[in-house]
mmCIF file as gemmi writes it, N, C-alpha and C atoms, coordinates in Angstrom:
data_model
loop_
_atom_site.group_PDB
_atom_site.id
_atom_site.type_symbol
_atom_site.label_atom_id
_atom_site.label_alt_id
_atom_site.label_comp_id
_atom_site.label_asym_id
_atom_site.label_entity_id
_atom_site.label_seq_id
_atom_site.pdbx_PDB_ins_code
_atom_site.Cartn_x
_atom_site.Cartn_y
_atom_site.Cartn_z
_atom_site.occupancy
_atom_site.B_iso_or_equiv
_atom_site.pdbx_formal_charge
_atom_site.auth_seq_id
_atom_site.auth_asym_id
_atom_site.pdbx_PDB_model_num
ATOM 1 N N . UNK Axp A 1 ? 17.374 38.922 -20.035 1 0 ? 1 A 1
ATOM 2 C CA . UNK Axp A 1 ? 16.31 39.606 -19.32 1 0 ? 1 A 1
ATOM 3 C C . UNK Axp A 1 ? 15.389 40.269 -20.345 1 0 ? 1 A 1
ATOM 4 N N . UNK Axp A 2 ? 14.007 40.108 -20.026 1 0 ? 2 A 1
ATOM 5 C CA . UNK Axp A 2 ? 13.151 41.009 -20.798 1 0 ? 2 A 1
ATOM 6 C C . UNK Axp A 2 ? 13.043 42.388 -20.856 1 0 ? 2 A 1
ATOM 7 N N . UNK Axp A 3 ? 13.49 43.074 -22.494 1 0 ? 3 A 1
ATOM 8 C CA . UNK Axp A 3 ? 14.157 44.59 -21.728 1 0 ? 3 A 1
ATOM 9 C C . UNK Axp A 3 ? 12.939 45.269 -21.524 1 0 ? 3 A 1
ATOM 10 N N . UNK Axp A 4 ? 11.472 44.974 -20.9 1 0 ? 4 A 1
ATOM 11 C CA . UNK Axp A 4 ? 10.442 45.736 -20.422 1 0 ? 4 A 1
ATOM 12 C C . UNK Axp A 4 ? 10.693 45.561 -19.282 1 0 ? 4 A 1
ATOM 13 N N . UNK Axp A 5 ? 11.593 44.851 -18.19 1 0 ? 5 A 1
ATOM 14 C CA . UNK Axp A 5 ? 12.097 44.412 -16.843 1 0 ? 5 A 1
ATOM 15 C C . UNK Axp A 5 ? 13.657 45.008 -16.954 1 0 ? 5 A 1
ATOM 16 N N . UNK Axp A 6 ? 14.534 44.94 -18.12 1 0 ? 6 A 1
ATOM 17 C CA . UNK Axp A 6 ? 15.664 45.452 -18.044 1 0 ? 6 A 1
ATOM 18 C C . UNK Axp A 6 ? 15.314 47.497 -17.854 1 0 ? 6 A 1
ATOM 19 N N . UNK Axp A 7 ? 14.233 47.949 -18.63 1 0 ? 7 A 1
ATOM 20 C CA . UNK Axp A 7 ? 13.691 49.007 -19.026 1 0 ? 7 A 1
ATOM 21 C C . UNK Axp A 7 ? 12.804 49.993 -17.258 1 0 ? 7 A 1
ATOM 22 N N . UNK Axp A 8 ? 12.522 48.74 -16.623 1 0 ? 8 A 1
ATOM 23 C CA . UNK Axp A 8 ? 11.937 49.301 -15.272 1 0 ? 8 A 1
ATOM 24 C C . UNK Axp A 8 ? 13.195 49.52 -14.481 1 0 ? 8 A 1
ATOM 25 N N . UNK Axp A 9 ? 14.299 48.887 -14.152 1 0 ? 9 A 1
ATOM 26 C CA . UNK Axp A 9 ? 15.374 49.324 -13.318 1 0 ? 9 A 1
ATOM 27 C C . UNK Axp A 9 ? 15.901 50.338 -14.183 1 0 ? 9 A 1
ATOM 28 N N . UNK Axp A 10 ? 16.298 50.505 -15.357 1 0 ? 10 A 1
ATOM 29 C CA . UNK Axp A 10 ? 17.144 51.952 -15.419 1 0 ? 10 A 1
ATOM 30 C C . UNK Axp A 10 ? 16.112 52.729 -15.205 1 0 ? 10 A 1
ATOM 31 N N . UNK Axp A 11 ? 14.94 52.945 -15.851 1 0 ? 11 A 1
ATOM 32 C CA . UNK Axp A 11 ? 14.182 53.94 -15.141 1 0 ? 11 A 1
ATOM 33 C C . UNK Axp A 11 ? 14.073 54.49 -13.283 1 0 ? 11 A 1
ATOM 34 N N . UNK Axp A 12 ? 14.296 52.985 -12.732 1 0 ? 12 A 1
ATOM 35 C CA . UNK Axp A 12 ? 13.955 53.392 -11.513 1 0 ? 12 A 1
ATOM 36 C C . UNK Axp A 12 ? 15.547 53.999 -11.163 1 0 ? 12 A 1
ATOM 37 N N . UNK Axp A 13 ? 16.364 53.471 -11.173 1 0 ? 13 A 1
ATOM 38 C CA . UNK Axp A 13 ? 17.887 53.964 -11.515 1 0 ? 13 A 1
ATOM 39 C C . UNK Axp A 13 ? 17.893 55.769 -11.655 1 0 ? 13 A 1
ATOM 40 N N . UNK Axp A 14 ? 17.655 55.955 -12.779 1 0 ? 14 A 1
ATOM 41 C CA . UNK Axp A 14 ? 17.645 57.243 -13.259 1 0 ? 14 A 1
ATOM 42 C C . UNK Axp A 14 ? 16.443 58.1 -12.3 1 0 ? 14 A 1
ATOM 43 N N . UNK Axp A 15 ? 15.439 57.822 -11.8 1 0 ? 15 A 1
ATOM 44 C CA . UNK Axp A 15 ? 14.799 58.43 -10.761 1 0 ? 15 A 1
ATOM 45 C C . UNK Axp A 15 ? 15.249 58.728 -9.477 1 0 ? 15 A 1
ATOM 46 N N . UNK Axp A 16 ? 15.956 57.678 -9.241 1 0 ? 16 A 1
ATOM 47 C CA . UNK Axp A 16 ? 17.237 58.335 -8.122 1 0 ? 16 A 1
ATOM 48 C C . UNK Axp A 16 ? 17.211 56.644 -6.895 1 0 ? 16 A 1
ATOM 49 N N . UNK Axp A 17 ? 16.227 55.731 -7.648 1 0 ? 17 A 1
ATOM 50 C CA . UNK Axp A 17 ? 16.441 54.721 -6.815 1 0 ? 17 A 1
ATOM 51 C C . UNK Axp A 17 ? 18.465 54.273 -6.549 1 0 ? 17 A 1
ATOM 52 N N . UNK Axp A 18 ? 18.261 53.718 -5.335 1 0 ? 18 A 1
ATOM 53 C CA . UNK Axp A 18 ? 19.547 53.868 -5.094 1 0 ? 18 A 1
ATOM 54 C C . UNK Axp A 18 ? 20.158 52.129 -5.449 1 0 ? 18 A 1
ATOM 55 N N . UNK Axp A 19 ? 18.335 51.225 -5.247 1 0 ? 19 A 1
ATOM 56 C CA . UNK Axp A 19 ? 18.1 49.952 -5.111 1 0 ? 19 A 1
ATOM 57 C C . UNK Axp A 19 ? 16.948 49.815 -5.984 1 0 ? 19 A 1
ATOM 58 N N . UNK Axp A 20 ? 16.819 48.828 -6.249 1 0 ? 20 A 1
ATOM 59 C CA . UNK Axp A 20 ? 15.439 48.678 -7.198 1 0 ? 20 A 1
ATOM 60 C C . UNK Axp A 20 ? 16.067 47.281 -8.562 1 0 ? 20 A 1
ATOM 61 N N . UNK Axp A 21 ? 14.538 46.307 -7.994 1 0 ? 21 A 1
ATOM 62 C CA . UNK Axp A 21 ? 14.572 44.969 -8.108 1 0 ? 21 A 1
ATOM 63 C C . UNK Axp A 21 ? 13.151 44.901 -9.192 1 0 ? 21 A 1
ATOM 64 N N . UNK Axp A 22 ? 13.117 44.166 -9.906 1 0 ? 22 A 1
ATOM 65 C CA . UNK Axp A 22 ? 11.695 43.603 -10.914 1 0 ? 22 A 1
ATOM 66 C C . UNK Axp A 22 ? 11.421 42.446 -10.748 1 0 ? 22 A 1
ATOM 67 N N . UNK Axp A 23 ? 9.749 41.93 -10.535 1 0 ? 23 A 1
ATOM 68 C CA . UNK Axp A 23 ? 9.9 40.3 -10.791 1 0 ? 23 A 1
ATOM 69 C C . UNK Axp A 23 ? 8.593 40.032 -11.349 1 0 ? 23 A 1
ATOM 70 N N . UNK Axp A 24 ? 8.686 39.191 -12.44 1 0 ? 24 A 1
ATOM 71 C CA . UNK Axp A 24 ? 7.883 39.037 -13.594 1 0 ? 24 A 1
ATOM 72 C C . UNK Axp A 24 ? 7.455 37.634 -12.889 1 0 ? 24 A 1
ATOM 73 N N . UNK Axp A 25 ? 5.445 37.475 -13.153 1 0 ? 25 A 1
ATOM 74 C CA . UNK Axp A 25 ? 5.047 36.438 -12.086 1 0 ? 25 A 1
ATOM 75 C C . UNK Axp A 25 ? 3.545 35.89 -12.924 1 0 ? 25 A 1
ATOM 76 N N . UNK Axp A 26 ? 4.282 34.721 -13.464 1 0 ? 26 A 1
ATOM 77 C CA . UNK Axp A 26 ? 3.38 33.904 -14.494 1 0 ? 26 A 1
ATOM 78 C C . UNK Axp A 26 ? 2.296 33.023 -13.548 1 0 ? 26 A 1
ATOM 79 N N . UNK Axp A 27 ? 1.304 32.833 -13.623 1 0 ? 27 A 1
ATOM 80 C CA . UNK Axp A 27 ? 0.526 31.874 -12.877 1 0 ? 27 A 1
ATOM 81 C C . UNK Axp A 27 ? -0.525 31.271 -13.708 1 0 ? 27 A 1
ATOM 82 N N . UNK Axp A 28 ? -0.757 29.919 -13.535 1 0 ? 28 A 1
ATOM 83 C CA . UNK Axp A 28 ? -1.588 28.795 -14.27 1 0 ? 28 A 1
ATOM 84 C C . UNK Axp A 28 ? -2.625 28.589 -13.397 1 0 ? 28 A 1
ATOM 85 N N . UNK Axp A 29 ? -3.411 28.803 -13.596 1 0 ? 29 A 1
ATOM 86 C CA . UNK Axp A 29 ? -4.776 27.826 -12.162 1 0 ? 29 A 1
ATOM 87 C C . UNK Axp A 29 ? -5.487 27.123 -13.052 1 0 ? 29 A 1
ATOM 88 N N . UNK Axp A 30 ? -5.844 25.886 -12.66 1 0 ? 30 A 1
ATOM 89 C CA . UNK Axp A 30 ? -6.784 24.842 -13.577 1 0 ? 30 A 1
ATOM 90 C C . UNK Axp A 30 ? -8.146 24.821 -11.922 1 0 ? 30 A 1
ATOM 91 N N . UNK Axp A 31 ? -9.374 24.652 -12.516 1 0 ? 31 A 1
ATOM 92 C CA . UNK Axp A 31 ? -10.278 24.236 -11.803 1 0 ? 31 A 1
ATOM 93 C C . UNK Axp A 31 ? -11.049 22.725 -12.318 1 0 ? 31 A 1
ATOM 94 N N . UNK Axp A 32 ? -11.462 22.028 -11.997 1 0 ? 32 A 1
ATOM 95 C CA . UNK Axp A 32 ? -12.236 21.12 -12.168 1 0 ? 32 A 1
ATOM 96 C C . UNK Axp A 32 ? -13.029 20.772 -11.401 1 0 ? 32 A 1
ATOM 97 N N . UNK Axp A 33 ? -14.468 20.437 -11.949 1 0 ? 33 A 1
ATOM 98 C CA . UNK Axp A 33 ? -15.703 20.577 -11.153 1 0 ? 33 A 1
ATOM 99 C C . UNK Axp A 33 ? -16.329 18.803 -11.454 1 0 ? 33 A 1
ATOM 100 N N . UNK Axp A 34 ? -16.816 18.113 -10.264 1 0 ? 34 A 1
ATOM 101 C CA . UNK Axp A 34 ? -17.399 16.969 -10.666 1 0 ? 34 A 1
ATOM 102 C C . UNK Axp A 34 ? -18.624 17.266 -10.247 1 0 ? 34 A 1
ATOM 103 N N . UNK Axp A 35 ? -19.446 16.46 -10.792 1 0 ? 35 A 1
ATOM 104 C CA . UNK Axp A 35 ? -20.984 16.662 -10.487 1 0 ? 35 A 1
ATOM 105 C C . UNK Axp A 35 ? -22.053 15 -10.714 1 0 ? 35 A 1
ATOM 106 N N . UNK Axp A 36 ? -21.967 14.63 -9.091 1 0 ? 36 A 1
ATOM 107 C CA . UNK Axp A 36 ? -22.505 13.302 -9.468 1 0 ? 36 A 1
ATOM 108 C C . UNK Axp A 36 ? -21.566 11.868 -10.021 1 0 ? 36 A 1
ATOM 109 N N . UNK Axp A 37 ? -19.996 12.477 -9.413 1 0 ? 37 A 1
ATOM 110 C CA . UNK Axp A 37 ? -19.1 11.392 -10.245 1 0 ? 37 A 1
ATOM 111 C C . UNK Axp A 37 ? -18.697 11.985 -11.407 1 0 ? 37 A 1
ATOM 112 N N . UNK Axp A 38 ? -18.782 12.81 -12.11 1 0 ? 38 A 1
ATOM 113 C CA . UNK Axp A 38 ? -18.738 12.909 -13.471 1 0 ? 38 A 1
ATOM 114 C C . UNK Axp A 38 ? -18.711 14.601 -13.544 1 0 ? 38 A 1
ATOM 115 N N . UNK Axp A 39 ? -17.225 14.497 -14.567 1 0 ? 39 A 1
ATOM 116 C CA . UNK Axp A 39 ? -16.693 15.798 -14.671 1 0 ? 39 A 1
ATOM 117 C C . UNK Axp A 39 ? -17.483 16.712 -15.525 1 0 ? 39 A 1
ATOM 118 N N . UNK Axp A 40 ? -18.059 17.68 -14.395 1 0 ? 40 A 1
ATOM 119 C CA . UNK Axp A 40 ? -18.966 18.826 -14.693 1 0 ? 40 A 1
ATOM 120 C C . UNK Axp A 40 ? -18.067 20.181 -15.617 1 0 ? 40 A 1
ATOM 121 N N . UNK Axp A 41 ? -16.935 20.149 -15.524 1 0 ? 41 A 1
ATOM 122 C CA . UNK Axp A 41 ? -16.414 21.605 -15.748 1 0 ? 41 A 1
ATOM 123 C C . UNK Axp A 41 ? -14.704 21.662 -15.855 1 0 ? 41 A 1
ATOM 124 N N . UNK Axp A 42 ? -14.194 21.934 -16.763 1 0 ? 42 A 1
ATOM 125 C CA . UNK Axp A 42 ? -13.041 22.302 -16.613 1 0 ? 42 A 1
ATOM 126 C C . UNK Axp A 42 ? -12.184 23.697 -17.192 1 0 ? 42 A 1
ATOM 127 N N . UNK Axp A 43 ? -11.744 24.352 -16.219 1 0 ? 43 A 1
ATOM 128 C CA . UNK Axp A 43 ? -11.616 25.696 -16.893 1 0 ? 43 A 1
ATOM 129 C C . UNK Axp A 43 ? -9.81 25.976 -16.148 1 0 ? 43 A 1
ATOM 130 N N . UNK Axp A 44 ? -9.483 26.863 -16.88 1 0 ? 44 A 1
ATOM 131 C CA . UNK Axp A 44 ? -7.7 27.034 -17.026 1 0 ? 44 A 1
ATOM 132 C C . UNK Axp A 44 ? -7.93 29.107 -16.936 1 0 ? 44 A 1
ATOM 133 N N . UNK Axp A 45 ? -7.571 29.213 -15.865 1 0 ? 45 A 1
ATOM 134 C CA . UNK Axp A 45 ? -6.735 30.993 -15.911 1 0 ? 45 A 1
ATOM 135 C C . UNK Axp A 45 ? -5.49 31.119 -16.199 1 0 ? 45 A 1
ATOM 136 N N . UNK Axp A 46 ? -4.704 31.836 -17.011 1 0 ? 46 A 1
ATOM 137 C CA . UNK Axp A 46 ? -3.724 32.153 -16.972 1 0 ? 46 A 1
ATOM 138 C C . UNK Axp A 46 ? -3.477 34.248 -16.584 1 0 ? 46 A 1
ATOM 139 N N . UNK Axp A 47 ? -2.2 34.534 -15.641 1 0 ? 47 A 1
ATOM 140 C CA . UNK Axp A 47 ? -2.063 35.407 -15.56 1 0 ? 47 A 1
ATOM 141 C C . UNK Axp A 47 ? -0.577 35.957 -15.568 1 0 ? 47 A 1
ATOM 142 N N . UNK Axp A 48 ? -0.051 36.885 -16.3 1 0 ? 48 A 1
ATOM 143 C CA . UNK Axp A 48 ? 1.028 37.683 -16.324 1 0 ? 48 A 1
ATOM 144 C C . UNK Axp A 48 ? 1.151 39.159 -15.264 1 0 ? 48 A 1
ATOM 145 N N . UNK Axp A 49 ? 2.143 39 -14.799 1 0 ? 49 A 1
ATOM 146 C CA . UNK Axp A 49 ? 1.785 40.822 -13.908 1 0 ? 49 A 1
ATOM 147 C C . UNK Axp A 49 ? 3.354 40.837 -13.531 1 0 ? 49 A 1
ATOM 148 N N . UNK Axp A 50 ? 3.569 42.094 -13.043 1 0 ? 50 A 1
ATOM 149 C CA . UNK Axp A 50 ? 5.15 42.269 -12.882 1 0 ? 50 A 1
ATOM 150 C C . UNK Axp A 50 ? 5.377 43.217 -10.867 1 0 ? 50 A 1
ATOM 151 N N . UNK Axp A 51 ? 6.462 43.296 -10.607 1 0 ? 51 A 1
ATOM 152 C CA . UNK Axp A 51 ? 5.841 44.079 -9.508 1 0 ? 51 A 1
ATOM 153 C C . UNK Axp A 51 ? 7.881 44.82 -9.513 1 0 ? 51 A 1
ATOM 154 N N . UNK Axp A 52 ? 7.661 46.282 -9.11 1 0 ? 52 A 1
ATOM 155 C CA . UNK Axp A 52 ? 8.881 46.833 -9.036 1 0 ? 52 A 1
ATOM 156 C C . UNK Axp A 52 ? 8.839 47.292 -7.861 1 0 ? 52 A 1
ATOM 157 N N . UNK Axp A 53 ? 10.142 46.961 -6.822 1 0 ? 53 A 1
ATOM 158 C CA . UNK Axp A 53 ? 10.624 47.316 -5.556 1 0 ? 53 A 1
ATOM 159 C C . UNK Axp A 53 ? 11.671 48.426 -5.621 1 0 ? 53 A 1
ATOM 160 N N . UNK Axp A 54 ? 11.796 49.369 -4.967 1 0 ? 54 A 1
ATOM 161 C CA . UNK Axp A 54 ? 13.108 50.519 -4.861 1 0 ? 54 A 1
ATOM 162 C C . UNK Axp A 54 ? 12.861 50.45 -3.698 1 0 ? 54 A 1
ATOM 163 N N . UNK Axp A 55 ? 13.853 51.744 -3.705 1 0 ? 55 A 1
ATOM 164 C CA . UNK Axp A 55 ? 14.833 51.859 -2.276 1 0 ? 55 A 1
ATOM 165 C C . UNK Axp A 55 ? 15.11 53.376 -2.348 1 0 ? 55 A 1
ATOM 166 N N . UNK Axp A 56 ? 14.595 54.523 -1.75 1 0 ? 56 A 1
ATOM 167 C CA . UNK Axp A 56 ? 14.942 55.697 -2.536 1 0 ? 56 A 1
ATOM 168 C C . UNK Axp A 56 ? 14.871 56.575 -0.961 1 0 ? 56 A 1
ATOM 169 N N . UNK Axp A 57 ? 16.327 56.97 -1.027 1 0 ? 57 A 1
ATOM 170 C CA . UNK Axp A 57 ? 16.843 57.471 0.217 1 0 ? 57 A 1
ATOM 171 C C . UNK Axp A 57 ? 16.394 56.167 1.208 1 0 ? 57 A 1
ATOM 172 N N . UNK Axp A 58 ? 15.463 56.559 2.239 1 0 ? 58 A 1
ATOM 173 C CA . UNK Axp A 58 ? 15.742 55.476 2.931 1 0 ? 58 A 1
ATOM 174 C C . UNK Axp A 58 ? 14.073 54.974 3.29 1 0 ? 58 A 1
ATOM 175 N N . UNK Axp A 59 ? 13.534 55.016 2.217 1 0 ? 59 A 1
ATOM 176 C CA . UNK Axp A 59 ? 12.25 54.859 2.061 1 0 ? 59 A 1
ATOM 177 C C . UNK Axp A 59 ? 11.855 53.387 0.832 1 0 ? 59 A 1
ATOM 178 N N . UNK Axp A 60 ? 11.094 52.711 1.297 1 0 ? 60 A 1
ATOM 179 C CA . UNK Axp A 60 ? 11.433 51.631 -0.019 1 0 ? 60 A 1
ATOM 180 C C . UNK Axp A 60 ? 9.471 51.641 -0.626 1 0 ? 60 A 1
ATOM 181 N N . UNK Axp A 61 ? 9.685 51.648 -1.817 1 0 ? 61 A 1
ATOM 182 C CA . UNK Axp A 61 ? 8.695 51.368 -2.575 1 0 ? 61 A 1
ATOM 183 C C . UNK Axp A 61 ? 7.997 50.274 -3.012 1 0 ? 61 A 1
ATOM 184 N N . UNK Axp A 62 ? 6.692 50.12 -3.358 1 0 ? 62 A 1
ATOM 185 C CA . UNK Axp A 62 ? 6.256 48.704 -4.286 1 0 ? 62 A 1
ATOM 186 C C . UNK Axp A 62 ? 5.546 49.52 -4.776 1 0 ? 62 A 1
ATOM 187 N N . UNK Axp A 63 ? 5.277 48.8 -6.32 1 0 ? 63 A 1
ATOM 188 C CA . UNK Axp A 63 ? 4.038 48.946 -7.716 1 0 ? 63 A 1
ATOM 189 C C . UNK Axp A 63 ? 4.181 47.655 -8.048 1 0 ? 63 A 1
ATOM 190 N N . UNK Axp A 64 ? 2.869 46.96 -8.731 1 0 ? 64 A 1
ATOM 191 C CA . UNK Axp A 64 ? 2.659 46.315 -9.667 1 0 ? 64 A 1
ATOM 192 C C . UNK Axp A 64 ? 1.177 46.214 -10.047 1 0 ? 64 A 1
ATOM 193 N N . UNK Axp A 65 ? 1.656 45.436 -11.529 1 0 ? 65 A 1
ATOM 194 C CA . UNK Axp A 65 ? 0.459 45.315 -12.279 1 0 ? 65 A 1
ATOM 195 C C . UNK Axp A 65 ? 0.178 44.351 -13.143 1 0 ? 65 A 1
ATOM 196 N N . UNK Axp A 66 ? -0.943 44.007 -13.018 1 0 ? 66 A 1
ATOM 197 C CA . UNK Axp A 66 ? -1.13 42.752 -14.457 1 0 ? 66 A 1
ATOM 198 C C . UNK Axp A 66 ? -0.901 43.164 -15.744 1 0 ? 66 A 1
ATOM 199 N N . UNK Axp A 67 ? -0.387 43.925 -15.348 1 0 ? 67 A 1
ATOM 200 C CA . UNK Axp A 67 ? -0.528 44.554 -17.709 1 0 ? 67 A 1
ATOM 201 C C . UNK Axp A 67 ? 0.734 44.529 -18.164 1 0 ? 67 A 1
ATOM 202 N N . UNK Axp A 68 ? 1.071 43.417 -18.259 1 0 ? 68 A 1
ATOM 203 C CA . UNK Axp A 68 ? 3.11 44.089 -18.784 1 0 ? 68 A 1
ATOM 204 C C . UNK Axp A 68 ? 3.406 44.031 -20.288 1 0 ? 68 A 1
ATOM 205 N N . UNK Axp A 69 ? 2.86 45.156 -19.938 1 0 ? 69 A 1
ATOM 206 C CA . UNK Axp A 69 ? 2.817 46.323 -21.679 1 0 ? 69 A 1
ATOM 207 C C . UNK Axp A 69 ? 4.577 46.707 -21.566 1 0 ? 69 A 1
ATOM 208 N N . UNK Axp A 70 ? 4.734 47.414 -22.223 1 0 ? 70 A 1
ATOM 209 C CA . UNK Axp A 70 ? 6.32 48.621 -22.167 1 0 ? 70 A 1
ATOM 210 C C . UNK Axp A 70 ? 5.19 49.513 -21.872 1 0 ? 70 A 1
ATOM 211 N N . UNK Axp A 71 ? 4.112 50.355 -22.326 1 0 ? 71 A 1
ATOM 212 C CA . UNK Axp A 71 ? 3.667 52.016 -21.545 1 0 ? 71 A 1
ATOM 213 C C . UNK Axp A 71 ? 3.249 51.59 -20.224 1 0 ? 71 A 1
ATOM 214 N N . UNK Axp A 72 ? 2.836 50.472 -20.253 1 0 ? 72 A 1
ATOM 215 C CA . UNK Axp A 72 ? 2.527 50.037 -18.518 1 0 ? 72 A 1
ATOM 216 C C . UNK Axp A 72 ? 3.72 49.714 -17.209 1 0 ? 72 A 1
ATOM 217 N N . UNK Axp A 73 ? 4.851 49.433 -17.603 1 0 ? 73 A 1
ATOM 218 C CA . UNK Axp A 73 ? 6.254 49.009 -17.006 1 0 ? 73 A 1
ATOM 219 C C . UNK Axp A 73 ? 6.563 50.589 -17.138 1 0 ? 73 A 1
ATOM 220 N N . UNK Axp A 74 ? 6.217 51.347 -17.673 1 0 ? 74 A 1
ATOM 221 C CA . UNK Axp A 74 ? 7.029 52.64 -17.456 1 0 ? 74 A 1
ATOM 222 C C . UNK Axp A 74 ? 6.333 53.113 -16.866 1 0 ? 74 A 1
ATOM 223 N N . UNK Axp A 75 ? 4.811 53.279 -16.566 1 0 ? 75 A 1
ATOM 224 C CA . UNK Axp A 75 ? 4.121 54.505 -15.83 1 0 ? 75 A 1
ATOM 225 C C . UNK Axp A 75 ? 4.148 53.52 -14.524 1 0 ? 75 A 1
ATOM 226 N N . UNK Axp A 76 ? 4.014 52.484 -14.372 1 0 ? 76 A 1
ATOM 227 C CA . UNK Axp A 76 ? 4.577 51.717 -13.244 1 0 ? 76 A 1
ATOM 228 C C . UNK Axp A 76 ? 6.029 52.366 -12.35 1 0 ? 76 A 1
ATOM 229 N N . UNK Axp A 77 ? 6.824 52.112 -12.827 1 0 ? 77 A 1
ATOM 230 C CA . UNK Axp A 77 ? 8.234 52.165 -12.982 1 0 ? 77 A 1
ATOM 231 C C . UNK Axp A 77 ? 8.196 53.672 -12.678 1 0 ? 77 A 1
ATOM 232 N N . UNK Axp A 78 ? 7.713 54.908 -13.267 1 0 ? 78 A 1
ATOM 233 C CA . UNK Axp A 78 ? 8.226 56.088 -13.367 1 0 ? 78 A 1
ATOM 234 C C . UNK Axp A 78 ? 6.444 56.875 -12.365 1 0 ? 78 A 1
C-alpha cells in the first residue's frame, strides 16, 4: 500500500474513526477529433485524486482530492 493511503487511515483511526476506507483513482481519457475524414486532433488527460470514507460514531464521512501530495492526504484525512 502507498503509505500516503496507509498514512490517511491511521490518521483517520487516531481521530476516532471507528471505520475508514482510502481509494486511490487513476484515470486516462484520450480524445480524438476528425475533420473532413482526417484526424484533426489528438489529445490524452491524465488524472490522479484519492477520496477518504469514515465512519465516526454513527455519522459517515467523504473528502477527496486531486492532489495526492502527503500535506494534501493529511489535511484531507485530518
Amino acid at each position: 500500500m502507498d503509505p500516503r493511503l496507509a498514512r490517511a487511515l491511521d490518521t483517520a483511526r487516531f481521530l476516532g474513526a471507528r471505520y475508514a476506507d482510502v481509494r486511490l483513482v487513476h484515470s486516462v481519457e484520450q480524445s480524438l477529433s476528425v475533420k473532413n475524414g482526417v484526424v484533426d486532433g489528438l489529445s490524452t488527460v491524465e488524472s490522479l485524486g484519492f477520496g477518504v470514507r469514515v465512519l465516526v460514531g454513527d455519522a459517515w464521512g467523504f473528502a477527496a482530492s486531486r492532489d495526492f501530495t502527503a500535506d494534501e492526504v493529511e489535511r484531507v484525512t485530518g
